[in-house]
HTML snippet that shows the backbone in 3Dmol.js (N, CA, C, O; Angstrom):
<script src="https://3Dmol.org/build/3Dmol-min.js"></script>
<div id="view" style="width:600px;height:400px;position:relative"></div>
<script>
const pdb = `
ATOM      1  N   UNK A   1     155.538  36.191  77.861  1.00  0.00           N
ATOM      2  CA  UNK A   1     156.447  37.300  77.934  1.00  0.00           C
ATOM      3  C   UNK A   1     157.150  37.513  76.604  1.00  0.00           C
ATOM      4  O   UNK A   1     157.356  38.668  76.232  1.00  0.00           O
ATOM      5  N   UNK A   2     157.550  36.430  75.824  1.00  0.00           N
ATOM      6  CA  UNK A   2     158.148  36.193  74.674  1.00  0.00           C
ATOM      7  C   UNK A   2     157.273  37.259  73.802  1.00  0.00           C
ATOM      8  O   UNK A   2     157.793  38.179  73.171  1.00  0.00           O
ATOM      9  N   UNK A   3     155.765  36.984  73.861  1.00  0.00           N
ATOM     10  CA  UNK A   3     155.445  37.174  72.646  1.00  0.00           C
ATOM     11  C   UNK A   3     154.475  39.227  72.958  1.00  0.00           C
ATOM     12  O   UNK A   3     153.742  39.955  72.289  1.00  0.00           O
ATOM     13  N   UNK A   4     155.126  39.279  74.323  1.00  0.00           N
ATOM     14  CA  UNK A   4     154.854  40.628  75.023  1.00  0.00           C
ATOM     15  C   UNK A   4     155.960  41.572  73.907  1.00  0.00           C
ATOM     16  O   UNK A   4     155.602  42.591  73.316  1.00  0.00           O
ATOM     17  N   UNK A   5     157.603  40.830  73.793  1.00  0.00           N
ATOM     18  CA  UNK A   5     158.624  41.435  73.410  1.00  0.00           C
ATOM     19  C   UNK A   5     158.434  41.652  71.552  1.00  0.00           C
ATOM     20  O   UNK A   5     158.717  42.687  70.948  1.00  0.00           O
ATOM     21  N   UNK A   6     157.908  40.418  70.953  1.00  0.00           N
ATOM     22  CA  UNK A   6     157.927  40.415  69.967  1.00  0.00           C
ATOM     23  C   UNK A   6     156.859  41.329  69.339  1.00  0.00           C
ATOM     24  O   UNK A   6     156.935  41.673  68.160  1.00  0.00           O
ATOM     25  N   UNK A   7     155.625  41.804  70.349  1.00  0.00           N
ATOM     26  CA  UNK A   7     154.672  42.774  69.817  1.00  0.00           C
ATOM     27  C   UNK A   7     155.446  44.229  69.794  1.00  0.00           C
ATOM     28  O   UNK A   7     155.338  45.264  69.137  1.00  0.00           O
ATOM     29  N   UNK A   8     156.283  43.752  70.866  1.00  0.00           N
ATOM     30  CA  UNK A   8     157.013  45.714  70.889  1.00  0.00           C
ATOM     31  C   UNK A   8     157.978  46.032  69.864  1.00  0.00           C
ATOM     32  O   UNK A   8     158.285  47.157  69.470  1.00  0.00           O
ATOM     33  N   UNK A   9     158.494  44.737  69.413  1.00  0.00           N
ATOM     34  CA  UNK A   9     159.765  44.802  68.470  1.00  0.00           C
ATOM     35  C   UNK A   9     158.613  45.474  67.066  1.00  0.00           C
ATOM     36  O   UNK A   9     158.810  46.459  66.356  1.00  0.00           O
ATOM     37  N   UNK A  10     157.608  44.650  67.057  1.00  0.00           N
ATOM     38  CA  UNK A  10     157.262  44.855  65.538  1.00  0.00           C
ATOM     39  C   UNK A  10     156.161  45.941  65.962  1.00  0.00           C
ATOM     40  O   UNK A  10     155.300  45.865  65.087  1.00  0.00           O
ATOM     41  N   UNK A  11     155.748  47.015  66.991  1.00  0.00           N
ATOM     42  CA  UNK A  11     155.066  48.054  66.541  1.00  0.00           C
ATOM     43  C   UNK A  11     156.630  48.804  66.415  1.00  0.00           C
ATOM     44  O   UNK A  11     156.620  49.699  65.571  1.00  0.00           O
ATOM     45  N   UNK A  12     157.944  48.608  67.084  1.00  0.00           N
ATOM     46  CA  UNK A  12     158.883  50.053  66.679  1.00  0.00           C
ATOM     47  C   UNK A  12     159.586  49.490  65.506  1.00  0.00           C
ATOM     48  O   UNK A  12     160.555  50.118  65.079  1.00  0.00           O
ATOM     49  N   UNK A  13     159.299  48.606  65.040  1.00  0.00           N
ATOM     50  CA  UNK A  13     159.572  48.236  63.648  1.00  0.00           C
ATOM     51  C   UNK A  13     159.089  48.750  62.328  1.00  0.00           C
ATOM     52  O   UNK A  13     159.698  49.043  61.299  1.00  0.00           O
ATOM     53  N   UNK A  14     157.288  48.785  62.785  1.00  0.00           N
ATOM     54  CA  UNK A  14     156.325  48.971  61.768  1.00  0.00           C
ATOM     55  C   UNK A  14     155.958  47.761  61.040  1.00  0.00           C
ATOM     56  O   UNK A  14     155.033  47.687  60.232  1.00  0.00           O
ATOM     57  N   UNK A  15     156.904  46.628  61.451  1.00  0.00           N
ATOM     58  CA  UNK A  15     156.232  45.292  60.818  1.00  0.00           C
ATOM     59  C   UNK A  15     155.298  44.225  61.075  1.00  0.00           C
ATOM     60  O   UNK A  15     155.154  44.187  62.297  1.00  0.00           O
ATOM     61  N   UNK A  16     154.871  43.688  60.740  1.00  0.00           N
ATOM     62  CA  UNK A  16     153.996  42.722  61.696  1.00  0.00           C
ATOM     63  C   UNK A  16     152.634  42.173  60.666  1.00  0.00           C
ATOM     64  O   UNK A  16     152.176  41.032  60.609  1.00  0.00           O
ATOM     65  N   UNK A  17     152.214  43.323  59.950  1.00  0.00           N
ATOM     66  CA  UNK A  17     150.972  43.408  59.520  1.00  0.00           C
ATOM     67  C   UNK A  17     151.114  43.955  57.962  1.00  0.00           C
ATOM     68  O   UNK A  17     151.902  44.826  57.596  1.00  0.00           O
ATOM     69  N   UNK A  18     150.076  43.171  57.048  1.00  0.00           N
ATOM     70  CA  UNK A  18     150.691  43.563  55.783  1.00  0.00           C
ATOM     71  C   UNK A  18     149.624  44.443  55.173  1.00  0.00           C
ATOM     72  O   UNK A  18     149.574  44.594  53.952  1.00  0.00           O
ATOM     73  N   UNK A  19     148.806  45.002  55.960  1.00  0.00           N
ATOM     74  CA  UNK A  19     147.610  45.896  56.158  1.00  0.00           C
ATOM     75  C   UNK A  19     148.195  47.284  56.980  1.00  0.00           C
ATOM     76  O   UNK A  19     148.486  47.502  58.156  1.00  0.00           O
ATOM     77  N   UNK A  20     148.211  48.168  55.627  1.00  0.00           N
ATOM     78  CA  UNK A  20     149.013  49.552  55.727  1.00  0.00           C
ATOM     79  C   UNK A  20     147.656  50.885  56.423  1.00  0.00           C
ATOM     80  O   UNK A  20     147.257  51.854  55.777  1.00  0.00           O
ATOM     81  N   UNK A  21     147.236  50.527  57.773  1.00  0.00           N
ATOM     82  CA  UNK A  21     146.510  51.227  58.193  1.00  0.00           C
ATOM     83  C   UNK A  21     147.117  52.438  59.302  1.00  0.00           C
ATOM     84  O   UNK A  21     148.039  52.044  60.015  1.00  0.00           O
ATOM     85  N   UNK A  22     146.722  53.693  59.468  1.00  0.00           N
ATOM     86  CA  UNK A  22     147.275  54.719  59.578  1.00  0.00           C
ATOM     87  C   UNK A  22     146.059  55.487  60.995  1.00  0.00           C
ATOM     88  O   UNK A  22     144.842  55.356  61.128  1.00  0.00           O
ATOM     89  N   UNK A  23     147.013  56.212  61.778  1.00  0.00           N
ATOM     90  CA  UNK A  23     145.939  56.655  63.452  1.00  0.00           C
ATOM     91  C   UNK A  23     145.435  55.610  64.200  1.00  0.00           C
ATOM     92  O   UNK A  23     145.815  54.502  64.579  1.00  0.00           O
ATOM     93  N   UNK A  24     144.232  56.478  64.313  1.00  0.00           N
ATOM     94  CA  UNK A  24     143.496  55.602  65.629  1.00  0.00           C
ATOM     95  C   UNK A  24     142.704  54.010  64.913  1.00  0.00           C
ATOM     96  O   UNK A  24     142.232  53.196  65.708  1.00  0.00           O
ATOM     97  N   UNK A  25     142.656  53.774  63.599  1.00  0.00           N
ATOM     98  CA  UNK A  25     142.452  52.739  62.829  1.00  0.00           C
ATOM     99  C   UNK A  25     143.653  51.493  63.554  1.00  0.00           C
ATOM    100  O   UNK A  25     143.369  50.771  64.510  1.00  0.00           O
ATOM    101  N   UNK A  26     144.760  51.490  62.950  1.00  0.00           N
ATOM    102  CA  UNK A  26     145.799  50.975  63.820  1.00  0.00           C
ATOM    103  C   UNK A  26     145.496  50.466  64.785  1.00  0.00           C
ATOM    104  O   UNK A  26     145.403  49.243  64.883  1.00  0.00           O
ATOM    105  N   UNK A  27     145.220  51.457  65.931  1.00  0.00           N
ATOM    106  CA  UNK A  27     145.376  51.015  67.448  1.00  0.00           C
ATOM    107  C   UNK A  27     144.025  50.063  67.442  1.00  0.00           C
ATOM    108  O   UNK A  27     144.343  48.980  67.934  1.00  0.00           O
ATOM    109  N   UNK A  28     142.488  50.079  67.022  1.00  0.00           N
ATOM    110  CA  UNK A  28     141.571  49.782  66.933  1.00  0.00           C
ATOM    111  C   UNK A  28     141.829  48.108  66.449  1.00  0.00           C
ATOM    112  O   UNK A  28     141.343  47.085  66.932  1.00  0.00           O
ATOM    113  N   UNK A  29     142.662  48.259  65.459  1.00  0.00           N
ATOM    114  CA  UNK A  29     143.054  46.603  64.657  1.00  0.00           C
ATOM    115  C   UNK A  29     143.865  45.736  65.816  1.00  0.00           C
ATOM    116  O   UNK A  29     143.725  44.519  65.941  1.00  0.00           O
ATOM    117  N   UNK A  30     144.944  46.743  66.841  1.00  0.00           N
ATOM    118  CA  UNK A  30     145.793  45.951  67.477  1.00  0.00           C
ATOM    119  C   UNK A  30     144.972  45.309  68.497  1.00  0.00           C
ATOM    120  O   UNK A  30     145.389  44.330  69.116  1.00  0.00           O
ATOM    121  N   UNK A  31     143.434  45.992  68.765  1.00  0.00           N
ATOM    122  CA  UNK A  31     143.164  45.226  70.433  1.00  0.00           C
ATOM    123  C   UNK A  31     143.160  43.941  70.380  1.00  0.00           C
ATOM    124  O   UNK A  31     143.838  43.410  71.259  1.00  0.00           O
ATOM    125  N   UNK A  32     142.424  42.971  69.369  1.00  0.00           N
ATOM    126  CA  UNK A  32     142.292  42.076  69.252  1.00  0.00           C
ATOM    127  C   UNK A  32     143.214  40.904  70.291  1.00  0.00           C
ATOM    128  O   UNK A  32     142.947  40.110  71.193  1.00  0.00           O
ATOM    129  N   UNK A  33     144.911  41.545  69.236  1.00  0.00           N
ATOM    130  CA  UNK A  33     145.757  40.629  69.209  1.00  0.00           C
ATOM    131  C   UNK A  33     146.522  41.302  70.925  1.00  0.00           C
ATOM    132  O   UNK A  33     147.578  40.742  71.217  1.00  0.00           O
ATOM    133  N   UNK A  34     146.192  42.030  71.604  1.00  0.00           N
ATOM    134  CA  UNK A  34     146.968  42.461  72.353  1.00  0.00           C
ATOM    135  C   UNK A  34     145.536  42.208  73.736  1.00  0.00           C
ATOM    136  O   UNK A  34     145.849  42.152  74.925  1.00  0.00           O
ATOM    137  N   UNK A  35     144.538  42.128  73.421  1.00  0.00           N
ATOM    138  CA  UNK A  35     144.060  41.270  74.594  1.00  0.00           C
ATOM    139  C   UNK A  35     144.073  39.795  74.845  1.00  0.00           C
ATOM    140  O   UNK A  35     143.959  39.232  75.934  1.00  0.00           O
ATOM    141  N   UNK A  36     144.256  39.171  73.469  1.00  0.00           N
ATOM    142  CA  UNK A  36     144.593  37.738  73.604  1.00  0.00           C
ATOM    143  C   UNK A  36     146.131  37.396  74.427  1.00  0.00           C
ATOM    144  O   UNK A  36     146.358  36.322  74.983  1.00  0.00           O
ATOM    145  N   UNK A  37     147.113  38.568  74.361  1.00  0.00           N
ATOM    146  CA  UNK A  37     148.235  38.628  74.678  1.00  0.00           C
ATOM    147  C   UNK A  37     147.914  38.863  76.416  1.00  0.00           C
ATOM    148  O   UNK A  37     148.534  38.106  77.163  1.00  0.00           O
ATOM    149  N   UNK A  38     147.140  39.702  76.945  1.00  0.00           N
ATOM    150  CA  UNK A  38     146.987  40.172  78.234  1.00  0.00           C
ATOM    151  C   UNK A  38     146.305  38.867  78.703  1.00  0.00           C
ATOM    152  O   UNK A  38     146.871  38.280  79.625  1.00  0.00           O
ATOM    153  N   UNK A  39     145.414  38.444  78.310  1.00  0.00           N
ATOM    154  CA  UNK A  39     145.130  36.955  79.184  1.00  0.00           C
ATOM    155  C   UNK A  39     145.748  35.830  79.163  1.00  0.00           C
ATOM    156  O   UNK A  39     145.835  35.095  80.147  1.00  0.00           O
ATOM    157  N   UNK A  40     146.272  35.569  77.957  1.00  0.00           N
ATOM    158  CA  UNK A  40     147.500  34.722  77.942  1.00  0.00           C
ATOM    159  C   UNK A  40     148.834  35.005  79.257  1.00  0.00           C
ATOM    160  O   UNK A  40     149.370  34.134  79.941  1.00  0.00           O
ATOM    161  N   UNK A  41     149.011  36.042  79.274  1.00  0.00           N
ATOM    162  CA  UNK A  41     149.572  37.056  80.671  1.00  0.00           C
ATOM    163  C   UNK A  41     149.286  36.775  82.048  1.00  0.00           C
ATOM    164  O   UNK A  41     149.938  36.358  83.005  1.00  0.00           O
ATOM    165  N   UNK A  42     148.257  37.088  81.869  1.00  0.00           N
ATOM    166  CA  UNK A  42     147.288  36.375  83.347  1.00  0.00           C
ATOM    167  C   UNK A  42     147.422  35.323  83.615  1.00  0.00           C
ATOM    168  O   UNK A  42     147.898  35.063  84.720  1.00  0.00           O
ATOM    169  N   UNK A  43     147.030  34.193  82.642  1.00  0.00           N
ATOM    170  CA  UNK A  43     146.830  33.138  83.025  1.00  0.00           C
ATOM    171  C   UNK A  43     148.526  32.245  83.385  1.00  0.00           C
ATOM    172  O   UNK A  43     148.750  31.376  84.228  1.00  0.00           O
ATOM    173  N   UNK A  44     149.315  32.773  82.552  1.00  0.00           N
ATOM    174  CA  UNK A  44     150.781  32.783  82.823  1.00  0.00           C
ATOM    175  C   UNK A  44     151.050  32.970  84.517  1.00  0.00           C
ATOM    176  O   UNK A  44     151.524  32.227  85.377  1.00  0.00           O
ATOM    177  N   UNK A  45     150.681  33.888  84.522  1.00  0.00           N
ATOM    178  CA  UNK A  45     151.071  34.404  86.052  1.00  0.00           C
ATOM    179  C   UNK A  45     149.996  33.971  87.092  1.00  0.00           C
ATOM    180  O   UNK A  45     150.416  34.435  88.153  1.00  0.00           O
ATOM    181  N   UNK A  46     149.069  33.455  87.286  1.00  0.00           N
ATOM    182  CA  UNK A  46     148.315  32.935  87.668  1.00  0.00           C
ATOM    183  C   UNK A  46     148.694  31.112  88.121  1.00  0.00           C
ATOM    184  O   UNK A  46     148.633  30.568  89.224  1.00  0.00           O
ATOM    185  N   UNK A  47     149.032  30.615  86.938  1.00  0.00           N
ATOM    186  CA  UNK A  47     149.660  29.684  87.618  1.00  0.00           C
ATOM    187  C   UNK A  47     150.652  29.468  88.450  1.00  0.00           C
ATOM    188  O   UNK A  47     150.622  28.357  88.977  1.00  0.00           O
ATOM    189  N   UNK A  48     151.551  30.178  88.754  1.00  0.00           N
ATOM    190  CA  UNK A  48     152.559  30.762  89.606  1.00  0.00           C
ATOM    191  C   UNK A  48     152.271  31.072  90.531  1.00  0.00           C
ATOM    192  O   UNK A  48     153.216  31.602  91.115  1.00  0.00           O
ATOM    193  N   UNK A  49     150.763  31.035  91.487  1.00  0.00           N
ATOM    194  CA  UNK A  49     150.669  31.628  92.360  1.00  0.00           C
ATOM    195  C   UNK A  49     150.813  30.730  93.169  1.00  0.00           C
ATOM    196  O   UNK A  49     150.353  29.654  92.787  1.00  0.00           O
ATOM    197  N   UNK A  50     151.393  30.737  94.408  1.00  0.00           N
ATOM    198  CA  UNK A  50     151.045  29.863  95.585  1.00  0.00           C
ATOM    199  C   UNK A  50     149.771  30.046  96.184  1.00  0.00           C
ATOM    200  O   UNK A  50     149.263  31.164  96.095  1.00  0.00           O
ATOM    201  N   UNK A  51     149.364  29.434  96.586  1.00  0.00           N
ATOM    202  CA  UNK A  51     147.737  30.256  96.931  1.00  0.00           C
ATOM    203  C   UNK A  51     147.956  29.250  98.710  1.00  0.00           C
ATOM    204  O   UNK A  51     148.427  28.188  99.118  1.00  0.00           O
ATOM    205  N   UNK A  52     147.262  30.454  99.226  1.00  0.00           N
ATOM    206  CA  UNK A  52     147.494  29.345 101.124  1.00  0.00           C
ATOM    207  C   UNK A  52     146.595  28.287 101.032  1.00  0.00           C
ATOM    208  O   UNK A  52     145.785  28.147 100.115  1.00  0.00           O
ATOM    209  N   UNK A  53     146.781  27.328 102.259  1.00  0.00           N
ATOM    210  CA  UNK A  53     145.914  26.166 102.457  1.00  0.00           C
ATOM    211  C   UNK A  53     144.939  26.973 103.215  1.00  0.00           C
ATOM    212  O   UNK A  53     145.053  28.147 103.568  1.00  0.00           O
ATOM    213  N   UNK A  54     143.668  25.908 103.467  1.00  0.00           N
ATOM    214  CA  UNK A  54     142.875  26.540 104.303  1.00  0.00           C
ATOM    215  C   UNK A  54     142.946  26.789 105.904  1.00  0.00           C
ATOM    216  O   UNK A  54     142.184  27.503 106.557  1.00  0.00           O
ATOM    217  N   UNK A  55     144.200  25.922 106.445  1.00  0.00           N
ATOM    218  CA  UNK A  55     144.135  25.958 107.535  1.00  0.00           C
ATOM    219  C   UNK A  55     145.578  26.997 107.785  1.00  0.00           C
ATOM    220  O   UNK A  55     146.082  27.061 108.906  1.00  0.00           O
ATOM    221  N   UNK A  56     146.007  27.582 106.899  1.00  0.00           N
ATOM    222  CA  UNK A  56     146.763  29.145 106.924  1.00  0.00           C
ATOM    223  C   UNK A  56     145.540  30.300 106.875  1.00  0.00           C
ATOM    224  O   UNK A  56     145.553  31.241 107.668  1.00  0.00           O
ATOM    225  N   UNK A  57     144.525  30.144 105.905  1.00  0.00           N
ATOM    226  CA  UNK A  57     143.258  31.220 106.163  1.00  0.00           C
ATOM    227  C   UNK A  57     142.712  31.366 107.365  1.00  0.00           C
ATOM    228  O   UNK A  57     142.520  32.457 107.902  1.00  0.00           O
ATOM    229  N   UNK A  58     142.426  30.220 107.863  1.00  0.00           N
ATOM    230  CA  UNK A  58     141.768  30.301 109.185  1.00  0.00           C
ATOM    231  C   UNK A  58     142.686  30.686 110.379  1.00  0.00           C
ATOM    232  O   UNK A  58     142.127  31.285 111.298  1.00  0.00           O
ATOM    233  N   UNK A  59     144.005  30.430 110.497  1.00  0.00           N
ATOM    234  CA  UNK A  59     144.575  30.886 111.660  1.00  0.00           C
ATOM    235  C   UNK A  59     145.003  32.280 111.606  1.00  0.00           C
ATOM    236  O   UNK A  59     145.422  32.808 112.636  1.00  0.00           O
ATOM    237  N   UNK A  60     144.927  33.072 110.272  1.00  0.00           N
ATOM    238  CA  UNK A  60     145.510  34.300 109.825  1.00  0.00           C
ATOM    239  C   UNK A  60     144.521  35.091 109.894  1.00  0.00           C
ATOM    240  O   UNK A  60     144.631  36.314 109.982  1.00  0.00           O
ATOM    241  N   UNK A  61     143.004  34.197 109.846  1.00  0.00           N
ATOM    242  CA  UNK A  61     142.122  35.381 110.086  1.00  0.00           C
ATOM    243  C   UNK A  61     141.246  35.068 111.307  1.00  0.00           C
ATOM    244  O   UNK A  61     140.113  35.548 111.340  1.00  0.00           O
ATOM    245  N   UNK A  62     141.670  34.329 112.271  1.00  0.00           N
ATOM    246  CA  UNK A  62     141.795  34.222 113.653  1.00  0.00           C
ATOM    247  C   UNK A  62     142.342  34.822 114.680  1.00  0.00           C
ATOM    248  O   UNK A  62     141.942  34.934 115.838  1.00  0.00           O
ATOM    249  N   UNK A  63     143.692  35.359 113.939  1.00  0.00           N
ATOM    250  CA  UNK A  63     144.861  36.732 114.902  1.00  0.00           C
ATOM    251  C   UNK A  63     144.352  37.887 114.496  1.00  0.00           C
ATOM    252  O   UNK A  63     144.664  38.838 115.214  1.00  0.00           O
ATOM    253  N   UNK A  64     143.289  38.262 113.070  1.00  0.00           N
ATOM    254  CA  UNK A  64     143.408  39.230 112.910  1.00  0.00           C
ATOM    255  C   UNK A  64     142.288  39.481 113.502  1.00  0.00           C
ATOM    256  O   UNK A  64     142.639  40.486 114.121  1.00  0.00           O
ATOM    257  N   UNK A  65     141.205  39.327 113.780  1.00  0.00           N
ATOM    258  CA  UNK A  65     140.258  38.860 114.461  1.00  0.00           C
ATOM    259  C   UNK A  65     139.941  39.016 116.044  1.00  0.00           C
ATOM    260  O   UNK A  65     138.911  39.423 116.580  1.00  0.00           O
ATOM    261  N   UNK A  66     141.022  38.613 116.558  1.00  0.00           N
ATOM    262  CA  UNK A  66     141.108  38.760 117.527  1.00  0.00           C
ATOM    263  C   UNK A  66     142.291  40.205 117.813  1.00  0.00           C
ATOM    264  O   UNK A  66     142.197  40.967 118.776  1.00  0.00           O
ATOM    265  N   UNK A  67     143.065  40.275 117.013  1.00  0.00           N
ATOM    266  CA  UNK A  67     143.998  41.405 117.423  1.00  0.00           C
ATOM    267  C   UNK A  67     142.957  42.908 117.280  1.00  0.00           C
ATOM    268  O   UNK A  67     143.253  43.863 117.998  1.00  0.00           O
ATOM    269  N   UNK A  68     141.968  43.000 116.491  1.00  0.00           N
ATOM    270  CA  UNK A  68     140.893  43.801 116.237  1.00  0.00           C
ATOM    271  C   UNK A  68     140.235  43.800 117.199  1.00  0.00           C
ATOM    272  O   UNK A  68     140.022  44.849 117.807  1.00  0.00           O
ATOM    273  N   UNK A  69     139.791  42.745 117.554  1.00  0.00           N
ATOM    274  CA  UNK A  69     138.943  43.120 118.712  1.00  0.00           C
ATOM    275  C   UNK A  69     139.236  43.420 120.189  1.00  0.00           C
ATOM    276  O   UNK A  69     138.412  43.724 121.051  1.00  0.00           O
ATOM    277  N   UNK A  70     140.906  43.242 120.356  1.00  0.00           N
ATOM    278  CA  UNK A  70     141.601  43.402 121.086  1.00  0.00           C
ATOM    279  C   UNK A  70     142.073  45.056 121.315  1.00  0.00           C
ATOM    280  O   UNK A  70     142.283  45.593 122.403  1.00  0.00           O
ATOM    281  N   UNK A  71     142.159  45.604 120.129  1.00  0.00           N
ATOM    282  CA  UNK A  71     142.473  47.163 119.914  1.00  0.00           C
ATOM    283  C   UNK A  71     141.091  48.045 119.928  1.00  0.00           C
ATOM    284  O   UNK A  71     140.996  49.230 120.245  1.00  0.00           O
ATOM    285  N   UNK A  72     140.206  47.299 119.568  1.00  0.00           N
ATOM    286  CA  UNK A  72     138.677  47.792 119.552  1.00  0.00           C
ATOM    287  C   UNK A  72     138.455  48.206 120.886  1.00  0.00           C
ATOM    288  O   UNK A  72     138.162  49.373 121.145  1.00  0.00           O
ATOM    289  N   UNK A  73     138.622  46.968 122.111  1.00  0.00           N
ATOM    290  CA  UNK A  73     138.172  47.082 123.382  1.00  0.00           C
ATOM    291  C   UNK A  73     139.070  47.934 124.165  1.00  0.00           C
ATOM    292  O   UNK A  73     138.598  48.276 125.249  1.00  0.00           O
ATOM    293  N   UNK A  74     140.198  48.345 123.902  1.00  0.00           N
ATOM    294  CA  UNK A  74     141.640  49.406 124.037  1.00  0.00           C
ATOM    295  C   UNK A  74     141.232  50.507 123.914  1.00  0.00           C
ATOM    296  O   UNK A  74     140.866  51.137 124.906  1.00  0.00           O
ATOM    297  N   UNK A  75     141.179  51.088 122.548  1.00  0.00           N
ATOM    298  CA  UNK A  75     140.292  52.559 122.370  1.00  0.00           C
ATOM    299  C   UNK A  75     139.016  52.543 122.781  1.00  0.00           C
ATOM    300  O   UNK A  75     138.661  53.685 123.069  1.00  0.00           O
ATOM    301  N   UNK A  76     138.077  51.652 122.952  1.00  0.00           N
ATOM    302  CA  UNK A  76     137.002  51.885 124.039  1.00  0.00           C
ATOM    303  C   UNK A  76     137.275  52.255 125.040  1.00  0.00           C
ATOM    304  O   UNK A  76     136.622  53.280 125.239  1.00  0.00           O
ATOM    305  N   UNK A  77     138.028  51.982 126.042  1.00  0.00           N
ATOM    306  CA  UNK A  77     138.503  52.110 127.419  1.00  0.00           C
ATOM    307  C   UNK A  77     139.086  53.163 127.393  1.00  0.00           C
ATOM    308  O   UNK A  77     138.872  53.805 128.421  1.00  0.00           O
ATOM    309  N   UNK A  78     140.175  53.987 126.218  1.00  0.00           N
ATOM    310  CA  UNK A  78     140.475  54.838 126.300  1.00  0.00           C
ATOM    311  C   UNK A  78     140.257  55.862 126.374  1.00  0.00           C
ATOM    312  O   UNK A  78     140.571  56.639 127.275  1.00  0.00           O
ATOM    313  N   UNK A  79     139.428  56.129 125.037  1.00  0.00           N
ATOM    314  CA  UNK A  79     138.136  57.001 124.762  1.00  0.00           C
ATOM    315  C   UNK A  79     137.569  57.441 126.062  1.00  0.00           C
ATOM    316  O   UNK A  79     137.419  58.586 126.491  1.00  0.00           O
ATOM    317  N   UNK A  80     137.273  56.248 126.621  1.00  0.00           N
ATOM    318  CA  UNK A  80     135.412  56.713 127.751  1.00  0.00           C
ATOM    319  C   UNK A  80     136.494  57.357 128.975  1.00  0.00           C
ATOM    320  O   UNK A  80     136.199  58.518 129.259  1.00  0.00           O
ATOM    321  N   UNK A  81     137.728  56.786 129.766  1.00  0.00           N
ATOM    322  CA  UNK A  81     138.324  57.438 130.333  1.00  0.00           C
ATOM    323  C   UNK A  81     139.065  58.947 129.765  1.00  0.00           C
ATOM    324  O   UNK A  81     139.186  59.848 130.595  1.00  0.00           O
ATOM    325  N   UNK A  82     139.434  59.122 128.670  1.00  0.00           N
ATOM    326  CA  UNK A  82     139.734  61.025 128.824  1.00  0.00           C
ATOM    327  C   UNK A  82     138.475  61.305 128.217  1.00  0.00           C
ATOM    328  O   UNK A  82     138.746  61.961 127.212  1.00  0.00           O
ATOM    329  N   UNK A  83     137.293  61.160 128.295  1.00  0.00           N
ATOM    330  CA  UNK A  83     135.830  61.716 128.123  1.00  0.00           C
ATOM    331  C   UNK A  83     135.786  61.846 129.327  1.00  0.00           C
ATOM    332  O   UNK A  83     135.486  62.963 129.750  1.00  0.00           O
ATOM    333  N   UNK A  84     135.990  61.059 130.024  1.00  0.00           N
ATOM    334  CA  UNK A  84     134.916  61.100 131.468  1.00  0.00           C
ATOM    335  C   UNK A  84     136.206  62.268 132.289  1.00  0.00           C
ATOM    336  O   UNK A  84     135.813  63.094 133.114  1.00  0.00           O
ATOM    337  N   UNK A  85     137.646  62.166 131.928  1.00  0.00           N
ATOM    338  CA  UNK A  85     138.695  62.967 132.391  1.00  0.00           C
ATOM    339  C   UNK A  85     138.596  64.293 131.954  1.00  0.00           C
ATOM    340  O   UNK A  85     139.083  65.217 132.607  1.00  0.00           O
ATOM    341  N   UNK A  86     138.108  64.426 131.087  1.00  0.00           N
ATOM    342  CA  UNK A  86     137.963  66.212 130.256  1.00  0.00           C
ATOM    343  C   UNK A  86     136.502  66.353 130.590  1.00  0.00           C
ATOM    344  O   UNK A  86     136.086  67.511 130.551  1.00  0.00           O
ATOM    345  N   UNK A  87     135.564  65.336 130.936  1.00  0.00           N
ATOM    346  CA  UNK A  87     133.948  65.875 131.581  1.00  0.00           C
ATOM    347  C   UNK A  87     134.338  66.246 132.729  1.00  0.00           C
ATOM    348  O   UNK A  87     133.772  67.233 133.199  1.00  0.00           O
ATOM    349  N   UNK A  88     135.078  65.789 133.279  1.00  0.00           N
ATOM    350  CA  UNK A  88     135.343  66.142 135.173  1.00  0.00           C
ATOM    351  C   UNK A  88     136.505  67.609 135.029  1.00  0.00           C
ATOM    352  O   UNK A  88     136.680  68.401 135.956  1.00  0.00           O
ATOM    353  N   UNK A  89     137.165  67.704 133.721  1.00  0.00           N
ATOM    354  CA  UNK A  89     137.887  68.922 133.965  1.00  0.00           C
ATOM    355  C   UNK A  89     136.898  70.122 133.823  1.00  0.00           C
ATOM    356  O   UNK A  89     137.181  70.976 134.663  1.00  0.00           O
ATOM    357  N   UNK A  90     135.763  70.500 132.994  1.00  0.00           N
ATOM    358  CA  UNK A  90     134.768  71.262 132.630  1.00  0.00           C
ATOM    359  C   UNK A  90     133.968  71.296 133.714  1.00  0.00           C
ATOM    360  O   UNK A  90     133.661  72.327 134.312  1.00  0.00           O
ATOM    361  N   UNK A  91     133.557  70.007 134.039  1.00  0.00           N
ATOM    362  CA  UNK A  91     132.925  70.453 135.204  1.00  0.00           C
ATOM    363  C   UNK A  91     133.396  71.310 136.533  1.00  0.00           C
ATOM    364  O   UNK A  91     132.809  72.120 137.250  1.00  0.00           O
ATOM    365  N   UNK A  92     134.809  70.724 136.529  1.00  0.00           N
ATOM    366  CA  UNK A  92     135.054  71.549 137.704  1.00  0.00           C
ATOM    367  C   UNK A  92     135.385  72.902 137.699  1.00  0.00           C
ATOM    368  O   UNK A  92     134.878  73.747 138.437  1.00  0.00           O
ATOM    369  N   UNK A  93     136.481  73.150 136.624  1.00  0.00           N
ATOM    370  CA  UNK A  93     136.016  74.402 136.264  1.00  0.00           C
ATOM    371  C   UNK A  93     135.271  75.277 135.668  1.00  0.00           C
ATOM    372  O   UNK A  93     135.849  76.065 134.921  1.00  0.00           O
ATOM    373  N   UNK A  94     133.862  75.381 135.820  1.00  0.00           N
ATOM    374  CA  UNK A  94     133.137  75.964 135.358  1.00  0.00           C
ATOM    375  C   UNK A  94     132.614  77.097 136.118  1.00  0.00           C
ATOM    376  O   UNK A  94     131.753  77.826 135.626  1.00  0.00           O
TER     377      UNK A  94
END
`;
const viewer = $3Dmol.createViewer("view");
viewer.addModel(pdb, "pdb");
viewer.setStyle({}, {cartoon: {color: "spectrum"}});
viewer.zoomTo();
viewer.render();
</script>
């Protein structure tokens, strides 16, 4: 993050670089040093992650799993009853 601040200080500075290059030259010279900065970033924040155990994966995708197939078999039932409720209204009035 430090060195996120110190790239911003020295592009609104203009200092940094003792190579007086001008446009899209510039931006072309900075990727280098500003993707080494973005994975350095990542990997920063990456260690920070808590990551679940496996036996939080498996019970989390056990409810979901089942709560799906639980809502699945819901709108099935629902569905086929006002089908079969709006087939019997057409039919009868026809």
């Amino acid at each position: 993050m430090t060195e996120a601040v110190k790239l911003k200080d020295e592009q609104e500075s203009g200092g940094g670089s003792s190579i007086s290059m001008s446009g899209p030259f510039q931006k072309i010279a900075e990727y280098p040093r500003r993707w080494k900065l973005f994975v350095h970033d990542v990997r920063s924040e990456m260690s920070k992650v808590v990551w679940p155990s496996r036996q939080d994966v498996i019970s989390t995708t056990a409810v979901v799993v089942i709560t799906v197939a639980f809502f699945g078999l819901f709108f099935l039932g629902t569905d086929s009853l006002f089908g079969a409720m709006f087939n019997w209204v057409l039919n009868r009035f026809k």
